[in-house]
C-alpha positions in Angstrom: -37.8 134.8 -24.9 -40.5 132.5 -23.9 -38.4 129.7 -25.0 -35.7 130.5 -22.2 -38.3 131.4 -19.3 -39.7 127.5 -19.9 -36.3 126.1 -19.6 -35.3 127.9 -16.9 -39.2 127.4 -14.6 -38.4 124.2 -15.5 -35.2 123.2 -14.0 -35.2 125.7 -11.1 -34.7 123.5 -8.6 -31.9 121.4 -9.8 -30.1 124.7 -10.6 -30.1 125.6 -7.0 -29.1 122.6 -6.0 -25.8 122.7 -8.3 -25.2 126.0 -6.6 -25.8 124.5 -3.8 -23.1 121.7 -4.3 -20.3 124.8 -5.0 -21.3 126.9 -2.2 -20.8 123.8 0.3 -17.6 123.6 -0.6 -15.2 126.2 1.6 -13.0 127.6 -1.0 -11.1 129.8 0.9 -8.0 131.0 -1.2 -6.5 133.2 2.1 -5.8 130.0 4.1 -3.6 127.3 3.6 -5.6 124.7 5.1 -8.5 124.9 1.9 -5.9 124.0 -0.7 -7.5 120.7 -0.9 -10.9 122.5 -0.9 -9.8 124.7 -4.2 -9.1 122.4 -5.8 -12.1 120.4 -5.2 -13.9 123.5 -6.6 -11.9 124.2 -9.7 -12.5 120.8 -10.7 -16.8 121.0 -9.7 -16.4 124.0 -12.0 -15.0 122.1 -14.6 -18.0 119.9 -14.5 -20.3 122.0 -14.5 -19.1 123.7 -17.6 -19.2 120.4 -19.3 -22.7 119.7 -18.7 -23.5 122.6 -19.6 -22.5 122.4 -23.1 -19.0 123.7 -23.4 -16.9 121.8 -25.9 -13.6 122.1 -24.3 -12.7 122.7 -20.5 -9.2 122.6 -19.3 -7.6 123.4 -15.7 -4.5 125.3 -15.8 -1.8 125.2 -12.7 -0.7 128.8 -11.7 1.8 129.7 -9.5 -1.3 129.4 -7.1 -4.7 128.0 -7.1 -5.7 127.1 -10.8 -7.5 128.6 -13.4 -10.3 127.1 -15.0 -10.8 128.0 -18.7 -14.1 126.8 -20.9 -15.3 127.7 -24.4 -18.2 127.1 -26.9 -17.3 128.2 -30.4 -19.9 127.9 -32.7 -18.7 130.1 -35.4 -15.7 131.4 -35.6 -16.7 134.4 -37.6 -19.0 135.0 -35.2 -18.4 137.7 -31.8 -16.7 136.0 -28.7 -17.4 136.9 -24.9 -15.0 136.5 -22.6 -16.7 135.7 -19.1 -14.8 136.1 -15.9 -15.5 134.9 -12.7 -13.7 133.3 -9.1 -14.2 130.2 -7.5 -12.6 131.3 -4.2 -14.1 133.0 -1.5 -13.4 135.1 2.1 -12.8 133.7 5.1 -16.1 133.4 6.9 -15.1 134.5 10.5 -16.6 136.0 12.7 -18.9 132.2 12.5 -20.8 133.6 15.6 -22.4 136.5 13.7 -23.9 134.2 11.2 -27.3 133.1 11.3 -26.6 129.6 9.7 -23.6 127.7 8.2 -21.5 129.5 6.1 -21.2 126.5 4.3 -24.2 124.9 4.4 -26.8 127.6 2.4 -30.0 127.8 3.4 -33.0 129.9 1.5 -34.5 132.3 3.7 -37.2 134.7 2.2 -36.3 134.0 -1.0 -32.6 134.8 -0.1 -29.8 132.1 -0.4 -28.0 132.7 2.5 -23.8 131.1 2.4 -20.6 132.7 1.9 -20.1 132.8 -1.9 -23.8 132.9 -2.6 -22.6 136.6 -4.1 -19.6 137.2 -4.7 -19.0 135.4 -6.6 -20.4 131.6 -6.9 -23.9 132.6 -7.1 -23.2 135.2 -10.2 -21.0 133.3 -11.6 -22.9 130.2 -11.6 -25.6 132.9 -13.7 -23.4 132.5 -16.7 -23.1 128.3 -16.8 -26.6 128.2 -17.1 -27.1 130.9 -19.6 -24.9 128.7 -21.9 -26.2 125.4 -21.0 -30.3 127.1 -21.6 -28.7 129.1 -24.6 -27.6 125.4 -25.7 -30.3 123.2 -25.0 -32.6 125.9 -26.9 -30.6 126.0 -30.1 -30.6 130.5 -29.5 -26.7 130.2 -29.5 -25.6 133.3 -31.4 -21.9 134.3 -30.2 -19.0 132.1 -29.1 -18.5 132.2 -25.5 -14.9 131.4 -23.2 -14.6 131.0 -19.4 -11.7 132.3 -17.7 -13.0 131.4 -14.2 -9.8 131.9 -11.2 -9.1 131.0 -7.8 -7.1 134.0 -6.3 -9.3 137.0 -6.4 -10.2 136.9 -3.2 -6.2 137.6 -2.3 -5.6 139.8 -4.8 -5.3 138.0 -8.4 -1.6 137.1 -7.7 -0.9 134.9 -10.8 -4.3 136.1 -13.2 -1.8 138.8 -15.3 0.8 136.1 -16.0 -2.2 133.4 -17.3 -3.1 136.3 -19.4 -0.2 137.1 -20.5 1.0 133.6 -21.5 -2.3 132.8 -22.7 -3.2 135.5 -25.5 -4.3 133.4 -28.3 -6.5 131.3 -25.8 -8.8 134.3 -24.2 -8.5 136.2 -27.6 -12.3 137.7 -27.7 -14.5 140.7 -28.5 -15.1 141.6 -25.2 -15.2 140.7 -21.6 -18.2 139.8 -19.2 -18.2 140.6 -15.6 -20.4 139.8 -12.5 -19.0 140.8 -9.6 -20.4 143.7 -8.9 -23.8 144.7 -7.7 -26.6 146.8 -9.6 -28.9 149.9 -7.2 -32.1 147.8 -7.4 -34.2 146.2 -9.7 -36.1 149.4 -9.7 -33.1 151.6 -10.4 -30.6 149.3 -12.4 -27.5 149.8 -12.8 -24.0 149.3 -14.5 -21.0 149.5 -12.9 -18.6 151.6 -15.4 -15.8 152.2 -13.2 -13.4 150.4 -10.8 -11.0 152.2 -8.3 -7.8 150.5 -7.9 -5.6 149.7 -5.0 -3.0 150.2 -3.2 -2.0 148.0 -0.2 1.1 148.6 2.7 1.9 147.3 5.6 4.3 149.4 8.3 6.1 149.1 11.0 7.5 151.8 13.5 10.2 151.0 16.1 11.6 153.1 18.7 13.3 151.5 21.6 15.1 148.4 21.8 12.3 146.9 24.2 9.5 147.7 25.7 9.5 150.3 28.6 8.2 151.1 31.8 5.7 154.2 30.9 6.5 155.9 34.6 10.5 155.5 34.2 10.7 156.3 30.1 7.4 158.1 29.4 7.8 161.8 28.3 11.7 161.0 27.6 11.8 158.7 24.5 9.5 158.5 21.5 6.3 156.2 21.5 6.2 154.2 18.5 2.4 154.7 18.8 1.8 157.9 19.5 4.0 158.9 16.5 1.8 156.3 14.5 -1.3 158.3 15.1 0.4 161.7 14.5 1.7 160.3 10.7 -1.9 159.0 10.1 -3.7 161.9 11.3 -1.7 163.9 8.7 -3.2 161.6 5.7 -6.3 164.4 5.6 -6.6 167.5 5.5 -9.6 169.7 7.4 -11.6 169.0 5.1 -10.9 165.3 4.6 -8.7 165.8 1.6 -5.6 163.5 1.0 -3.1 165.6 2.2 0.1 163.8 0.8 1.8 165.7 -1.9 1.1 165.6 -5.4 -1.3 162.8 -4.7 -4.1 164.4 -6.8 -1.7 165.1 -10.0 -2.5 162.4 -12.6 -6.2 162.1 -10.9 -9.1 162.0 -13.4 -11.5 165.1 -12.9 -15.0 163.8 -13.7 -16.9 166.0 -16.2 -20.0 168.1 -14.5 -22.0 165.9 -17.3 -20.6 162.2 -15.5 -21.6 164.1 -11.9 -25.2 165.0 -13.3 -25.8 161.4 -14.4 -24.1 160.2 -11.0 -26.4 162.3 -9.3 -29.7 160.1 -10.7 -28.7 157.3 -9.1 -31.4 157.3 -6.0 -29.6 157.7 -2.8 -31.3 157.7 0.5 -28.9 159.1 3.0 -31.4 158.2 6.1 -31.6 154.3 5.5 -27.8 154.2 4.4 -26.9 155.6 7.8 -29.7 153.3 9.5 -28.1 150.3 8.0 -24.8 151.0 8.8 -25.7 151.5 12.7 -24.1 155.5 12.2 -25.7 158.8 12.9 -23.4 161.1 10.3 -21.8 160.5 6.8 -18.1 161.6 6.7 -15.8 162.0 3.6 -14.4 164.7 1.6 -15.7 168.0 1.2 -17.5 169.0 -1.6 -18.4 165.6 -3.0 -21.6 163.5 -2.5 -21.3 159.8 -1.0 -21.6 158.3 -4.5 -18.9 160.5 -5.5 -16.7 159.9 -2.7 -16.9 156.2 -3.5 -16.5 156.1 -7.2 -15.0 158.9 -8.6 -12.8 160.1 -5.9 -9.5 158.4 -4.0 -9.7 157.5 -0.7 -7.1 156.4 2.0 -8.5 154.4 5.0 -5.7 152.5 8.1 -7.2 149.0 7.8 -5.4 147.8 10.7 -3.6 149.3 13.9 -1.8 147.8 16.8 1.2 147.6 19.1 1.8 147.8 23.1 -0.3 145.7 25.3 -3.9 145.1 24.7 -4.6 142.4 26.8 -7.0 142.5 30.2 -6.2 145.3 32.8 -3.3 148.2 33.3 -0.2 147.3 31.5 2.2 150.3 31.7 3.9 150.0 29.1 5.8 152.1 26.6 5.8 150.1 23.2 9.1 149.0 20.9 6.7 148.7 18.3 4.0 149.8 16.4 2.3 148.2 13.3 -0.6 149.6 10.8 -2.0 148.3 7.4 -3.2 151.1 5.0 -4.9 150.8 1.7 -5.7 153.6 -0.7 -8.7 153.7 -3.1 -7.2 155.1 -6.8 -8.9 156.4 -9.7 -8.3 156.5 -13.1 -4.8 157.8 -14.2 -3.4 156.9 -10.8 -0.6 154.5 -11.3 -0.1 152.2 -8.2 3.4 152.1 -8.2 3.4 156.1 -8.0 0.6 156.2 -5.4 2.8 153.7 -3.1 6.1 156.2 -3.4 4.1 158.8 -2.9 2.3 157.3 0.5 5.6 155.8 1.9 7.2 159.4 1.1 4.9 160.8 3.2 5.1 158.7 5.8 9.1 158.8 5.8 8.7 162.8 5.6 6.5 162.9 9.2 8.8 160.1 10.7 10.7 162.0 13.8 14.6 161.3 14.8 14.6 158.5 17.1 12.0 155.9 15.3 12.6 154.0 12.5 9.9 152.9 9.5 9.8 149.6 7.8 7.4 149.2 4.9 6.4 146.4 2.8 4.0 147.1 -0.4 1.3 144.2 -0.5 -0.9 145.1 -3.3 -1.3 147.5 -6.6 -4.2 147.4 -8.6 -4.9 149.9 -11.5 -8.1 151.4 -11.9 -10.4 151.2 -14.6 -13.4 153.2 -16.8 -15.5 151.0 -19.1 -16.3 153.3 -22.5 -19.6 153.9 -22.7 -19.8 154.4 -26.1 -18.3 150.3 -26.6 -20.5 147.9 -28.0 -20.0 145.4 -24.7 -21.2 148.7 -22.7 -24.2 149.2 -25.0 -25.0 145.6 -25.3 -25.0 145.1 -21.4 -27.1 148.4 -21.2 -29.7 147.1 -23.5 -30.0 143.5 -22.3 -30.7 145.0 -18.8 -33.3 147.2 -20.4 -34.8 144.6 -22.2 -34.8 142.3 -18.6 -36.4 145.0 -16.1 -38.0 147.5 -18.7 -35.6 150.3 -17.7 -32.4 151.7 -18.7 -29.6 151.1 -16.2 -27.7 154.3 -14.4 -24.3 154.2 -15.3 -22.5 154.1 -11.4 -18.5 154.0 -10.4 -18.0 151.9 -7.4 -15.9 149.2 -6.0 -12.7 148.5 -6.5 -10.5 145.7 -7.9 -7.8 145.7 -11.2 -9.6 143.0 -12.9 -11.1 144.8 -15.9 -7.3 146.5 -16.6 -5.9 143.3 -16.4 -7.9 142.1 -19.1 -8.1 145.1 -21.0 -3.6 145.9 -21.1 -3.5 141.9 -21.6 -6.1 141.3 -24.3 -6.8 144.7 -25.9 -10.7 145.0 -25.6 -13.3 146.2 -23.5 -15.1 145.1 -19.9 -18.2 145.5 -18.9 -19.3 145.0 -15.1 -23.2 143.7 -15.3 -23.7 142.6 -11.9 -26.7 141.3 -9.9 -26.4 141.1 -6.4 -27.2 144.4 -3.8 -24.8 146.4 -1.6 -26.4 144.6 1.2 -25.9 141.6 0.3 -23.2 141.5 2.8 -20.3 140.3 0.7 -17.0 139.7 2.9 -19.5 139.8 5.7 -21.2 137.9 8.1 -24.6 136.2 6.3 -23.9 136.7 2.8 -27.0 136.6 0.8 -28.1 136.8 -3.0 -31.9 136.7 -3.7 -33.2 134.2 -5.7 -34.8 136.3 -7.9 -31.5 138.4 -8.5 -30.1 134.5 -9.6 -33.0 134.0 -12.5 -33.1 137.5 -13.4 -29.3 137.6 -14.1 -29.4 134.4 -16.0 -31.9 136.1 -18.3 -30.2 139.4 -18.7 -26.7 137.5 -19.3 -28.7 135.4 -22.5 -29.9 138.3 -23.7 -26.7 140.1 -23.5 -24.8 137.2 -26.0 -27.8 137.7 -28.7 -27.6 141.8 -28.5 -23.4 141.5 -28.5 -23.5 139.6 -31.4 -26.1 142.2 -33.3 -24.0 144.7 -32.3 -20.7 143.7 -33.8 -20.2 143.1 -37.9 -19.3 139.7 -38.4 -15.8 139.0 -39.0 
């Protein structure tokens, strides 16, 4: 609507400098020493949401960092969306790989460059200006609630139990999401599915000290060495998960869901250029798109033990340590994944060395209906933004969307704006300015097609 483009050319420049003002501030949920910073944020949030127009704003104490909840109700017989979002970000080290201030963004080439500028201050900020332009326009046409939190970034700890306890407060038609990212604005996209996750952490211990490698070596078991052996037996030959009933409850995709997976453009030459790698490796049979949305995967995020300090060290290890993660899919249950995985492990553990595991994370999986009204309303309002309708794509991970959906009872939708390079979790984080304005148009069009969508109540 002409009517919004006006507004929005029009204040521009103090919007990026709000965003600005969040991105400055180093939210960082993982570390102990930003508590003071979170909270800082949170309550920014809360201001922002007032300007914009929302008629109630609240922070609620968790367990953890707070939650931030907003709403404008203009008619209670009218559709509500549910918008989520996270103030908190990742730790930005390594700081010498950036280009400029994590926390100080700068715009180069029409890029905001900071950590948060993506994930997820710079989309969420998307959806406080759709409702303040929505506002200050009088095109209003569904009641909208914030549900913005400060511990995605370490797993959602506490978002379940604010759900949980807080029914009759979210209660809505549907929920909004961006977090994600979309192929290009010449190929949109949604993001209908989510793997989940599963997180452990391990430790091996053989003797009851380190050893001399010349004296011991050949005669007692190396904590490492039988660390690599258990890994190595995750996969199969043909990089399959090789762990026992692992695939059982796994959801076969349809050939149909493939074929439309298959028209998302993928060019295997850049994607290997960009990654600084010469071959693509995965499981056999599927395509890289496949391999990262519909299938599981099982990847050692972290390995150590023994000496790894400058020079020769000789040394037979007491210990060894890994942290593993597993990508799920939908009908995977987290809790059965983690048995399943620490089975395995226990099962390829030899006499002589003891395991110790400790489970860190479980994250269900999650499939957006297509046939929903929030999936055909986000489908639409990106169609009506960039003149083309959006490939449906699974990727990521994270259990948001079943959190909401086992709390609340309705639908998400992932309609996200940034691009998988815009090196979330990364060194020089960026969103491009045009992928800011473009989602704020697409999100306002999104409330007016929800609404026509839905019968009123």
């Amino acid at each position: 609507m002409q009517i919004w483009k006006e507004y929005l050319d029009n204040n521009k420049d103090r919007f990026i400098a709000e965003l600005f003002s969040l991105l400055r501030i180093p939210s960082i949920s993982a570390k102990s020493e930003h508590i003071a910073h979170m909270k800082e944020c949170s309550e920014k949030i809360k201001f922002y949401l007032l300007e914009a127009g929302a008629d109630k704003v609240e922070i609620y104490q968790t367990a953890g960092f707070p939650v931030v909840y907003g709403e404008k109700i203009i008619d209670a017989s009218l559709p509500t969306v549910l918008v989520y979002g996270h103030y908190d970000v990742q730790p930005a080290e390594p700081f010498e790989l950036w280009n400029s201030d994590p926390f100080e963004p700068v715009i180069v080439d029409d890029k905001i460059f900071a950590r948060g500028s993506c994930d997820d201050k710079g989309q969420l900020y998307m959806h406080i200006k759709a409702l303040e332009i929505l506002l200050k326009t009088n095109t209003l046409s569904s009641n909208i609630k914030f549900c913005i939190e400060g511990e995605e970034e370490i797993g959602s700890p506490n978002l379940e139990s604010f759900i949980n306890a807080n029914k009759n407060l979210l209660k809505a038609d549907a929920v909004l999401i961006s977090d994600s990212a979309m192929i290009s604005f010449e190929t949109p996209s949604i993001d209908i599915g989510q793997r989940g996750l599963v997180y452990i952490e391990l430790e091996l211990t053989g003797p009851n000290r380190d050893l001399h490698s010349g004296i011991y070596g050949g005669a007692v078991a190396n904590p490492i060495n039988i660390l690599s052996k258990m890994i190595a037996s995750l996969h199969d030959e043909n990089n399959r998960i090789a762990i026992p009933g692992f695939y059982d409850d796994v959801l076969v995709s349809s050939a149909e869901e493939r074929e439309k997976l298959a028209l998302a453009p993928f060019n295997e030459a850049a994607y290997r250029e960009e990654l600084g790698i010469t071959n693509l490796y995965g499981e056999k049979d599927f395509s890289t798109n496949e391999r990262t949305g519909i299938r599981p995967s099982i990847d050692v995020n972290g390995i150590w033990g023994g000496y790894t300090g400058e020079g020769a060290k000789t040394v037979l290890p007491a210990k060894a340590f890994a942290k593993i993660s597993v990508r799920t899919v939908p009908n995977q249950q987290s809790k059965d994944i983690t048995a399943l995985l620490i089975n395995h492990l226990r099962d390829n553990l030899p006499d002589g060395v003891t395991l110790k595991t400790q489970s860190r994370l479980g994250i269900e999986p999650y499939l957006t209906p297509v046939e929903s009204n929030v999936y055909k309303a986000a489908a639409k309002a990106i169609e009506t933004s960039f003149g083309k309708t959006p490939v449906p794509v699974r990727c990521g991970g994270g259990g948001i969307p079943y959190l909401f959906e086992n709390g609340l009872g309705i639908h998400v939708v992932f309609m996200g704006f940034g691009f998988d390079n815009d090196n979330i979790h990364s060194p020089n984080e960026k969103f491009g300015l045009e992928n800011f304005y473009k989602g704020i148009e697409t999100i306002m069009h999104f409330h007016k097609i929800f609404k026509d969508l839905n019968v009123t109540k």
